[in-house]
N, C-alpha and C positions, 0 to 999 in steps of 0.2 A: 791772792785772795780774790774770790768772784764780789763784785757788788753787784745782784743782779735787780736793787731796788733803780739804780743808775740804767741801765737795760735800758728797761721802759721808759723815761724819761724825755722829753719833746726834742727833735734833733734840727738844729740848723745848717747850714751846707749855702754853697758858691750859688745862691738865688733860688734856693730849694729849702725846705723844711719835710721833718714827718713827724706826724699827730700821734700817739698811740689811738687805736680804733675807739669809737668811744658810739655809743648808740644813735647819739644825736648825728652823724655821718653817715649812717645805715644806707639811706634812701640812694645821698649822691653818691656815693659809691658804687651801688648796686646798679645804679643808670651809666656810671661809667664805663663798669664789665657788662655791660650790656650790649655796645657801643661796638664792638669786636664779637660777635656769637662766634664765629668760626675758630676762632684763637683756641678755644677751651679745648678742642681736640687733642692736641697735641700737650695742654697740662695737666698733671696726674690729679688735680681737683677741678669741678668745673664751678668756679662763679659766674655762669653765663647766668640767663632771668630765670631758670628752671634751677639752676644748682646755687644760686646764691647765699639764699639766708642757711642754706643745713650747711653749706661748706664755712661762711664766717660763723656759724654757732661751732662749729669742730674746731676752726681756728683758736677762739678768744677763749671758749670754754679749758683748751689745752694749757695747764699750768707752764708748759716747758715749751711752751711759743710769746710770741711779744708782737701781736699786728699793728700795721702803721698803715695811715693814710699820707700819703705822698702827695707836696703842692708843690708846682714853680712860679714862685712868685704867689699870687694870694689864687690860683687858680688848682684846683683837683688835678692832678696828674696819674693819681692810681694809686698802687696801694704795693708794701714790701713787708717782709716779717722775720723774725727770728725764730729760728724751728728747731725742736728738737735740744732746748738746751741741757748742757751736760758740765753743771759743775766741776763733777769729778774727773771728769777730761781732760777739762775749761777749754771747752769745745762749741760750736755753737755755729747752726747753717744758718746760710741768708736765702729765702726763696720766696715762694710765694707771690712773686713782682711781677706784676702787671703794670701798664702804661697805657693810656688812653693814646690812639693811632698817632695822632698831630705831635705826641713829644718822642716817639722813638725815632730813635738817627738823632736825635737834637743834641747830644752829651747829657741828659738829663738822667740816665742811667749810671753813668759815670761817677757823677756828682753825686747821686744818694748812695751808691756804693762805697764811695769815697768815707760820706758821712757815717755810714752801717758801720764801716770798719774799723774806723776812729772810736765810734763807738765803745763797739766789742772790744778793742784792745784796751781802752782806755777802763774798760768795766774787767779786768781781769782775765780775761779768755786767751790763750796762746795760740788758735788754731778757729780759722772759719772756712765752713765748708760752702761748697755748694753744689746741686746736684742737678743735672740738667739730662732731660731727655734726647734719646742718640737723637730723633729725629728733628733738635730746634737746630739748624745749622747758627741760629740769627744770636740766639743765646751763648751759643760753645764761642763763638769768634768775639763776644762781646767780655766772656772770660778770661778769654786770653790778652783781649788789650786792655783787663784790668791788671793784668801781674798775674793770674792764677794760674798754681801749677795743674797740670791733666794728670790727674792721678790712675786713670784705668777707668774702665766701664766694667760697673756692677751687672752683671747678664741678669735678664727675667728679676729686676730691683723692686717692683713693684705691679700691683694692679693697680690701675689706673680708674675713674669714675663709671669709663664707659668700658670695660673689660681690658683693655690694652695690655698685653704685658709687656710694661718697659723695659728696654733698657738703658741705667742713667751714668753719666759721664760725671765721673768724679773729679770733680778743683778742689786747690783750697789755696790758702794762704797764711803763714805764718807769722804771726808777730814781729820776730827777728827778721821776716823777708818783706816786708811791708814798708814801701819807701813816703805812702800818702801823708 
């Protein structure tokens, strides 16, 4: 059985916490993904200061996403989300994760992945996906020393904000294979 009120719920983790988005965050967020313009290239939405507020209004407005603001420690670190949920699956990706420059390489990835996953399994879900562009090398190697299996690349998966047509690298992870 999905609890998907549990989902959304504020999550704590190894010196990490995530908020669900809430408006009052808006601003610092937005200066965070700001912080990186160049990064947005390479993800299939852009929060850079041009794509910001229309990409978190598509985010929050999506009944079948859950966005989080991500701190370590009492500090903004970026932001992670659940996409795409699917009940009927009991299915559910993790994307959408950004990290302001200073925390990536820190394990700080790890650790809210760690937390996302406890989450998801602990809320009913048998299977979280994640999808990542063939071109983030930094993403796919970061998948794989979470535990996730490489399930195949979806060819031409998507457009992208700025035309791109992806192609994204399918993970995931199972409940049953999930030793966090």
């Amino acid at each position: 059985m999905i609890h998907l009120e549990r989902l959304g719920e504020p999550m704590s983790g190894d010196n990490c916490r995530a908020e669900l988005f809430e408006e009052r965050q808006r601003e610092a967020l937005k200066a965070a993904c700001a912080e990186d313009e160049d990064i947005w290239e390479i993800y299939a939405t852009n929060f850079g200061p041009d794509g910001f507020d229309s990409a978190i209004e598509g985010y929050i407005s999506n009944p079948r996403n859950r966005t989080f603001v991500v701190f370590e420690g009492d500090e903004l670190a970026g932001m992670s989300s659940y996409l795409g949920i699917d009940e009927g699956r009991q299915t559910v990706e993790i994307g959408g994760t950004y990290y302001r420059e200073k925390f990536r390489g820190t394990g700080l990835n790890r650790r809210v992945k760690d937390m996302m996953l406890r989450r998801a399994f602990a809320s009913g879900f048998r299977r979280v996906e994640f999808r990542v562009d063939r071109r983030n090398g930094r993403s796919q190697a970061a998948m794989k020393k979470l535990g996730a299996v490489r399930e195949g690349v979806l060819r031409a998966d998507r457009l992208t904000w700025n035309g791109h047509v992806r192609d994204s690298v399918l993970f995931a992870i199972l409940k049953d294979e999930w030793t966090g």
